[in-house]
N, C-alpha and C positions, 0 to 999 in steps of 0.2 A: 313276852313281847311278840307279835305278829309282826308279819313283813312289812304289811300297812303302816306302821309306827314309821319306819324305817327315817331318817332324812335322807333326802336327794341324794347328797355325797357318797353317802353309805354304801344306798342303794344302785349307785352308780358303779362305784368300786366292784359290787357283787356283778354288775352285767357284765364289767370287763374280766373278773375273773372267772366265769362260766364257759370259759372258750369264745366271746365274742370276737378277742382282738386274733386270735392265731387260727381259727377253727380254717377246713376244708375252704378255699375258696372255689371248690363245686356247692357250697351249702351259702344258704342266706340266712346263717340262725337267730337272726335279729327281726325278723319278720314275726316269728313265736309273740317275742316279746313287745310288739306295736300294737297285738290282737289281747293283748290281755284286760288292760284298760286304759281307760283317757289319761292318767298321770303317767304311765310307763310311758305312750304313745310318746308324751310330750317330751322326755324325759330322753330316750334313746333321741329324739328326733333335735336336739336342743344340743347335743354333742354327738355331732358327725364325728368330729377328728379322732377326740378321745376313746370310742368306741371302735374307730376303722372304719366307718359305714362302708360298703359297697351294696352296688346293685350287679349280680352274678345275671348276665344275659350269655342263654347257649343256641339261638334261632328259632325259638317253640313258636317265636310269631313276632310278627314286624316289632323292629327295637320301639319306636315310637309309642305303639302303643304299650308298651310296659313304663314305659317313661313318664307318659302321661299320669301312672297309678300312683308315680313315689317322687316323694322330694328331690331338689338336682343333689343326683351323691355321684359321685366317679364309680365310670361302669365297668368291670370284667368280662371281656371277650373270650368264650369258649367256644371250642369247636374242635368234636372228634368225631369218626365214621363210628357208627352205633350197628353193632352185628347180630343179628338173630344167632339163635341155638341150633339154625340150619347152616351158619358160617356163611349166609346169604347176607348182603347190608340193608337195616333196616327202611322198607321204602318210603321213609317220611325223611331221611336222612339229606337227600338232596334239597328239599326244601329247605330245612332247618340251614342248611351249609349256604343255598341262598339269602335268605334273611341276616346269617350272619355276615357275609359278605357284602350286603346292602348297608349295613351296618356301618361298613367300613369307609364308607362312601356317602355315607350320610352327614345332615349338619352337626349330628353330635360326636363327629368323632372327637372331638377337642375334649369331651368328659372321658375319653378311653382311657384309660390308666395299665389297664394288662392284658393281655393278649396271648390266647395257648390253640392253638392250631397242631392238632395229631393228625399225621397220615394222610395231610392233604392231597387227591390225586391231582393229577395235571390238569387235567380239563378245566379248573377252576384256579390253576395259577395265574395265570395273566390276567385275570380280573384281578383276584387277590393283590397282583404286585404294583396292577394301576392304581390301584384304591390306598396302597402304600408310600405312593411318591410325594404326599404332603405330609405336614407335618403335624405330629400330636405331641403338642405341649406336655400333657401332663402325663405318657408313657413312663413307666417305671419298669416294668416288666415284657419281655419278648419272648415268648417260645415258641417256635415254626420247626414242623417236621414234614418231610413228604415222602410219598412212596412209586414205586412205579420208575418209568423212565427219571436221568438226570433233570431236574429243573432248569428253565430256561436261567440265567445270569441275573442276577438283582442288580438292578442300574443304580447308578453314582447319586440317583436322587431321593432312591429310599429314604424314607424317612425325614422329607426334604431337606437329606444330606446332615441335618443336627437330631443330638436326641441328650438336649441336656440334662435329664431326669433321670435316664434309664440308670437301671441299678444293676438288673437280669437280660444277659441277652444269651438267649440257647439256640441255636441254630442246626440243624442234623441235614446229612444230605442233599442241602442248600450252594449251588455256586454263588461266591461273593467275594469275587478276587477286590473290589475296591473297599474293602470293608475296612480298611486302617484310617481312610479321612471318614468313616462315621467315630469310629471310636477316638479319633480326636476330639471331638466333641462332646462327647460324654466321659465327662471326668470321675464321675460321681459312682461309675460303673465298679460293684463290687464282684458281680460272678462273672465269667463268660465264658461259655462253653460250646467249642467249634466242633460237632461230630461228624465223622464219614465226608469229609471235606473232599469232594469229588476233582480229577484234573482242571477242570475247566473251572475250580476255583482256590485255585494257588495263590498262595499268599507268601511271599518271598520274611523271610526271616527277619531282614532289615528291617520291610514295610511294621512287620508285625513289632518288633523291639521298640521301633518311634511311636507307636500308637501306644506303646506299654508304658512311655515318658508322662504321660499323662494322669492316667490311675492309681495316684496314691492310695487309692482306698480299696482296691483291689485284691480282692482272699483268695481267687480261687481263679484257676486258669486251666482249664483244658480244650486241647489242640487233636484231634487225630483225622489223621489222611488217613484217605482210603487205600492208596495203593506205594509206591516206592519211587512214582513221580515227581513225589514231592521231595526229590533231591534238589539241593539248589542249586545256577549254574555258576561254573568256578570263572567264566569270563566276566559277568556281570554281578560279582562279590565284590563288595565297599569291605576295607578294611576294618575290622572294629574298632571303637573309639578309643583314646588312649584312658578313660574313667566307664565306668560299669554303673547304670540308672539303678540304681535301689528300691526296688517293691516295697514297701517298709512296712504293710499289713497281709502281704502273699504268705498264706499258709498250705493252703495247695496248691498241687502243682499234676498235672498229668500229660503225658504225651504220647501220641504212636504217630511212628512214622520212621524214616532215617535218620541214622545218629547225626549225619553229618549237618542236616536240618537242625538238629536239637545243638549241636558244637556251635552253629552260627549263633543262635538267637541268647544261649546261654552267654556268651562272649557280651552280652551288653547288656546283659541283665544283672541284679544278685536279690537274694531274697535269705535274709538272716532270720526271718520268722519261720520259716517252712519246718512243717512238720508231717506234712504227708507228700512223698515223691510217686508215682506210677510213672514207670516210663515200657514200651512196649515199641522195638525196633522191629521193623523187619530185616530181611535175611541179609548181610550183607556181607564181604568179602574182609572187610579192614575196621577193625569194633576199636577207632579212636578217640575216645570222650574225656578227654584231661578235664575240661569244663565241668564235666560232671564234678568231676573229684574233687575241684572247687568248688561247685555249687553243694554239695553234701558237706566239703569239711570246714565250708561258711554257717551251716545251718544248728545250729547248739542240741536242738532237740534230735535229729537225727545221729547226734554223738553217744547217745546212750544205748543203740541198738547193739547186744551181745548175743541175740538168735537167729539164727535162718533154719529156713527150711528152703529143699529145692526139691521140685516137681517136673519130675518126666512127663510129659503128653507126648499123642502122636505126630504135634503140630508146632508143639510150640515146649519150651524150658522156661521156668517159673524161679525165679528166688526172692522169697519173703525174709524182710528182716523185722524186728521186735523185741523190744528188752523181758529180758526174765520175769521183773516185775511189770506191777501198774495193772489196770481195768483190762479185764478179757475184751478182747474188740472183735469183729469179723473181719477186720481191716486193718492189714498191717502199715505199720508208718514208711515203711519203700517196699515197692514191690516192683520189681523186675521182670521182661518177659519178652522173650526172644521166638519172635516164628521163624521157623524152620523142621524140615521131617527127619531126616537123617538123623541118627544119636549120635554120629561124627562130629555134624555141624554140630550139634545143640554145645556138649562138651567144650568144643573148641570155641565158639561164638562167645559164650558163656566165662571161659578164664580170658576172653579177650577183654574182656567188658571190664570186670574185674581187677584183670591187672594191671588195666588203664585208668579206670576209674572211682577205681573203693578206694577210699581211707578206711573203710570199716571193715576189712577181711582181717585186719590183723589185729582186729580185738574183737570179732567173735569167738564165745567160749562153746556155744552148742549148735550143733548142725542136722540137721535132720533130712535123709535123701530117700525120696519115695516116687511112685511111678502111679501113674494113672490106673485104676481099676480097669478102663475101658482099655487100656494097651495093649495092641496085639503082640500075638508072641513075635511074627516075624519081626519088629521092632528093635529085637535083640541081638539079629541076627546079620549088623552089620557090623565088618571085621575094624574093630576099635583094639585098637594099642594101649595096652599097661598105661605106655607115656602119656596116655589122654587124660586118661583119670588121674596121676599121676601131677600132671600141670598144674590141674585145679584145685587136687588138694594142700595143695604145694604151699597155694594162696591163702592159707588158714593157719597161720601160724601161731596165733595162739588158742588156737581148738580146744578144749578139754574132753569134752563128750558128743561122740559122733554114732547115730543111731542112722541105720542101714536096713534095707527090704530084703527080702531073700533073690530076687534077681539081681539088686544091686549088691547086694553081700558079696554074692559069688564072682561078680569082675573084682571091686573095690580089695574083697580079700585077697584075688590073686594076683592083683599089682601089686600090691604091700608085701606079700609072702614073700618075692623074690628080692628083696628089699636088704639088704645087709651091711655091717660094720658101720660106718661114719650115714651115710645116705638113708639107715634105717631111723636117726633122729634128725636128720633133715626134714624129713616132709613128718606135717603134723609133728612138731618137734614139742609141742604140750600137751598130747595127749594122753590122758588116763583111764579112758571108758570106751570101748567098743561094745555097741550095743545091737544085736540082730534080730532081725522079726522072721517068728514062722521057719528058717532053714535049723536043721538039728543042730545044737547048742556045740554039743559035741564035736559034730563036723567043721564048723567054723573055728572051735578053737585049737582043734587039729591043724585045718589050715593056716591059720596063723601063727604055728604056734616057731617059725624058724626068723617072722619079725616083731614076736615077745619077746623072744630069746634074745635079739641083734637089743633090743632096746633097754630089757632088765640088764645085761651086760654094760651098757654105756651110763649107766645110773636115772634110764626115762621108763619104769619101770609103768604096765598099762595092764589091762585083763580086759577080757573079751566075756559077756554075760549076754542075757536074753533081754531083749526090749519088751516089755507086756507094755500094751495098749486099752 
């Protein structure tokens, strides 16, 4: 049988499974299939919906006249700075970013449906944001980025203030302190994702938890400020409510900023589906997040995590959590991550966090503690106490197998060593496997060998071997 046999249905079926309905929306791949012949033509053109039609417009020339070329389908707004191989921007670029802008401001924006703006510089924000204060009905999709100086303030009428469609709103380096009465409006919102949220667009915790009352259907939520600003103020903190709003589809979840920021918003939230936590504080004096500890020891899926791993940088401390089993991912289900320079702070920041906030320290069985390739030596060279490492590992109580770098071998072994009688099965009191990379086998279990001895004696008997990677 030829394709020609095909019935309609069939043949329909095949155009939606060729990648028509998921494919790049940089790509119009259905255009191929109009040029083939007069029954496909008719056939793609006889089911817009089912197919996805779009028309992908990126400013190559007035919208109109592309418009004029193709039937009314809902259009895609692109627009990025296009760079030569000389790192020079391409000199058609302005043009196209006009057209697209005229776009925007035209009679058809009521067919705009998505909207992706890279790197926009300033010079053409205040067009951009006048041409944004009506409203487009049938928007689904919003991504604005911009580079260069802060953006001016996006005013209260964006999007003339409704966007009941929208599903995507990504925003990066954008001020948009009034942005909790747009998102009251759009219910419908499942991503939304605030980046590099600059001072002059603060969004207080409250504001942002009442906008959250709305989006039942909401999966995915990231939040991160740029700077430590975005502390909230403790005169103008509304009590939390005496009942906690339920995300009831929130499966992600990411955040940077202060904790004390993430303690407010968590107070009025909860999210029983979540299965992926990022959270990324910066540096602060008092790491208290009980919220957290609820928000994790609410979440069923994050109850299986039995791995970490922690990563020394020059900047920042890393702890990844992960169950033993399940699909190798690149992406662990909580990942944790404290800026700060000092390996004082980091240590200490680090079992602050921890032992205010895990339910989960006391049932991981495997740990894994490594340091950045790029760390420099001086790194090490600040005068840290036994008691440091000591606190944190305190917090692993039921550890089994703890694998060690050879810079960290040589602290973590010499706190442990002096380690004796009752106090040598206190910390890490389940452990069975000391594993070191790289420092002579030999020498580490010389070094430890007077808190083997304190623990084979009390009946928590361990051995010290090599880690191969």
């Amino acid at each position: 049988m030829t394709i020609d046999l095909l019935p309609d249905d069939v043949l329909l079926e095949i155009f939606v499974h060729v990648n028509i309905r998921d494919r790049d929306v940089m790509q119009n791949p259905w255009h191929v299939l109009v040029h083939v012949c007069q029954r496909w033509r008719y056939l793609v053109f006889a089911s817009p919906c089912h197919l996805n039609l779009r028309l992908v417009y990126g400013g190559h020339q007035p919208i109109s006249k592309m418009l004029d070329t193709w039937p009314v389908l809902p259009v895609i707004l692109i627009s990025s700075q296009e760079i030569l191989p000389s790192g020079l921007p391409h000199p058609k670029s302005d043009q196209r970013r006009d057209n697209w802008v005229a776009a925007l401001e035209s009679e058809h924006h009521n067919r705009i449906c998505e909207i992706y703006i890279s790197n926009m510089a300033n010079l053409r924000w205040e067009r951009f944001a006048a041409a944004m204060r009506k409203p487009f009905p049938e928007l689904t999709d919003l991504h604005v980025s911009v580079y260069g100086d802060v953006a001016p303030i996006f005013p209260d009428s964006f999007l003339g203030g409704s966007a009941p469609r929208l599903r995507t709103l990504k925003l990066r380096s954008i001020p948009f302190p009034s942005i909790p009465k747009l998102l009251l409006s759009a219910p419908g919102l499942v991503t939304l994702i605030l980046w590099d949220i600059p001072d002059s667009g603060y969004i207080s915790p409250d504001a942002m938890a009442t906008a959250l009352t709305v989006m039942t259907r909401l999966e995915t939520l990231d939040l991160r400020f740029l700077s430590t600003r975005s502390r909230p103020d403790p005169a103008s903190r509304p009590p939390p409510p005496p009942t906690r709003f339920v995300l009831p589809a929130l499966t992600e979840l990411m955040f940077q900023g202060v904790c004390e920021y993430l303690e407010n918003l968590l107070a009025r939230i909860d999210a029983p589906l979540l299965d992926y936590l990022l959270i990324i504080f910066f540096m602060d004096h008092n790491f208290r997040v009980p919220q957290l500890h609820r928000l994790i020891g609410h979440a069923e899926e994050l109850k299986t995590l039995d791995r970490a791993e922690m990563l020394i940088f020059g900047d920042s401390i890393w702890l990844n959590l992960s169950p033993k089993t399940g699909a190798i991912d690149h992406r662990r289900p909580f990942e944790l991550r404290i800026r700060c320079r000092e390996l004082c702070w980091q240590l200490s920041s680090l079992a602050q966090v921890c032992s205010s906030s895990f339910p989960l320290t006391s049932t991981l069985e495997e740990l894994k503690i490594e340091e950045s390739s790029y760390l420099p030596s001086s790194h090490w060279e600040d005068d840290i106490e036994d008691t440091q490492w000591l606190e944190l590992l305190d917090l692993f109580t039921a550890l089994k197998d703890l694998y060690l770098t050879d810079e960290i071998a040589q602290r973590v072994c010499g706190a442990l060593q002096r380690l004796s009688g009752e106090r040598a099965t206190e910390v890490l009191p389940a452990l069975r496997n000391l594993f070191v990379r790289t420092l002579p086998l030999k020498s580490a279990q010389e070094a430890m060998m007077p808190f083997v001895a304190a623990r084979q004696l009390s009946g928590h008997p361990m051995v010290v071997d090599r880690w191969f990677t």
